[in-house]
C-alpha positions, 0 to 999 in steps of 0.5 A: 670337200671342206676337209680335202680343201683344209689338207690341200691348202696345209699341205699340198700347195706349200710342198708344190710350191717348195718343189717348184722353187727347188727345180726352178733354182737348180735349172737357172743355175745348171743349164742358164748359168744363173750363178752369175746373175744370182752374184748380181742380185746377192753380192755378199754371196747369200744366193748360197744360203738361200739355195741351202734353203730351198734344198731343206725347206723341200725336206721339211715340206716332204716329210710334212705330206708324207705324215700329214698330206692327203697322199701318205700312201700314193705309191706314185709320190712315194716313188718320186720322193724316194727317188729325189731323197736318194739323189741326195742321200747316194754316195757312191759312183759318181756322187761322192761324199761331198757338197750336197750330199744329206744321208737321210738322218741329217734330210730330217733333221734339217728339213725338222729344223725350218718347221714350225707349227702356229694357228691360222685359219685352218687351226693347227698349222704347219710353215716354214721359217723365213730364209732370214730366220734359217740364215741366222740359224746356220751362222750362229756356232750356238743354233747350228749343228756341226754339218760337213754337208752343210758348210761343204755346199755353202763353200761351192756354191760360194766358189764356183763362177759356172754351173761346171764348177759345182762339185756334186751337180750330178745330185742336183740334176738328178733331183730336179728331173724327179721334182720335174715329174713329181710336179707334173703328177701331182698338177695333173691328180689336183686338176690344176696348176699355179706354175702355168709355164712349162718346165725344162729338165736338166740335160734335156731341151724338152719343155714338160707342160 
C-alpha cells in the first residue's frame, strides 16, 4: 500500500492531472470560443505558448507512466494514449502536416525536454518545468530546436479570432474525446477523482461524469 501510494503520487496524479488541464484547454477553446477570453487574460498572446505547454507537458507525463507508472501494461491506457498520441502524430485525410502536428519522435523529444527530475519526499522524483521556464525555453534560438510544428502552432494559435479559424482543430478534437475517456478509466480504476465537474467532449453535448 505504501509503494502504490508512493507511485500513485510520482506518477499518476500528475499525469491526471496534465490530461485534465489538456482536455480542459482545448474544450474552452473549441466549443466556448475561449480564444477570446484567453486574449483578455494573456494580451501579449502567450495563451499560445502556454496551450503549447499543455500539449507537451501531456508528453513528458505520458511517457512517465508509460516507463515508470503503475499501469505500464494496462492495455486499456495503452490503447487510449496510443489513440491521443495518433491524433497528434496522423498526417493524412483530413489532418494535414501542419500546426499541431508532433510525429511521434519530436512528441518525445519535447515531452523529454519539460522533465526534470529533483528529491522530494518520495526520493527520486520526476516534474515539469514551469510554463515560464518552457516559455523562455522555445524563444531563445540557443535553447530551442528548430521545430515547424512548434512555430506552426504557436502562428495559429496567435492569429486565429475563433475556434473555426484554427487550422488543424480536427487534431485537437480527436485528443480530447480520448483524453476524455482516458480520464474517465483511469478515475474510476483509482476510485476517486480530483476533477468532480462533469466533462464534455468536443462535437458532443453530453456531459461524461
Amino acid at each position: 500500500e505504501r509503494e502504490r501510494a508512493r507511485v500513485t503520487a510520482l506518477y499518476v496524479n500528475p499525469f491526471l492531472s496534465a490530461c485534465e488541464d489538456l482536455q480542459s484547454r482545448i474544450y474552452k477553446i473549441i466549443e466556448l470560443e475561449g480564444l477570446t477570453r484567453l486574449r483578455e487574460r494573456y494580451p501579449d498572446g502567450a495563451y499560445a505558448e502556454e496551450t503549447l505547454y499543455l500539449i507537451v507537458r501531456f508528453f513528458g507525463w505520458l511517457a512517465a507512466v508509460g516507463r515508470y507508472g503503475p499501469y505500464t501494461q494496462d492495455s486499456v491506457l495503452i490503447k487510449y494514449s496510443a489513440a491521443i498520441r495518433r491524433a497528434f502524430a496522423t498526417s493524412n485525410g483530413d489532418r494535414r502536416v501542419g500546426p499541431f502536428n508532433f510525429f511521434p519522435a519530436e512528441q518525445k523529444a519535447l515531452g523529454k525536454m519539460v522533465m526534470h527530475s529533483l528529491e522530494g519526499e518520495y526520493g527520486h522524483e520526476m516534474d515539469t518545468i514551469s510554463f515560464y521556464e518552457f516559455r523562455d525555453i522555445i524563444k531563445s534560438p540557443y535553447r530551442m530546436p528548430e521545430s515547424s510544428a512548434v512555430a506552426q502552432t504557436l502562428e495559429t494559435l496567435h492569429k486565429a479570432k475563433h475556434a473555426k479559424d484554427i487550422v488543424g482543430r480536427e487534431r485537437l478534437v480527436v485528443a480530447q474525446n480520448h483524453l476524455v475517456d482516458l480520464l474517465g478509466y483511469l478515475e474510476k480504476k483509482l476510485g476517486y477523482s480530483y476533477f468532480p465537474a462533469a466533462r464534455k467532449k468536443c462535437g458532443s453535448s453530453i456531459e461524461v461524469v
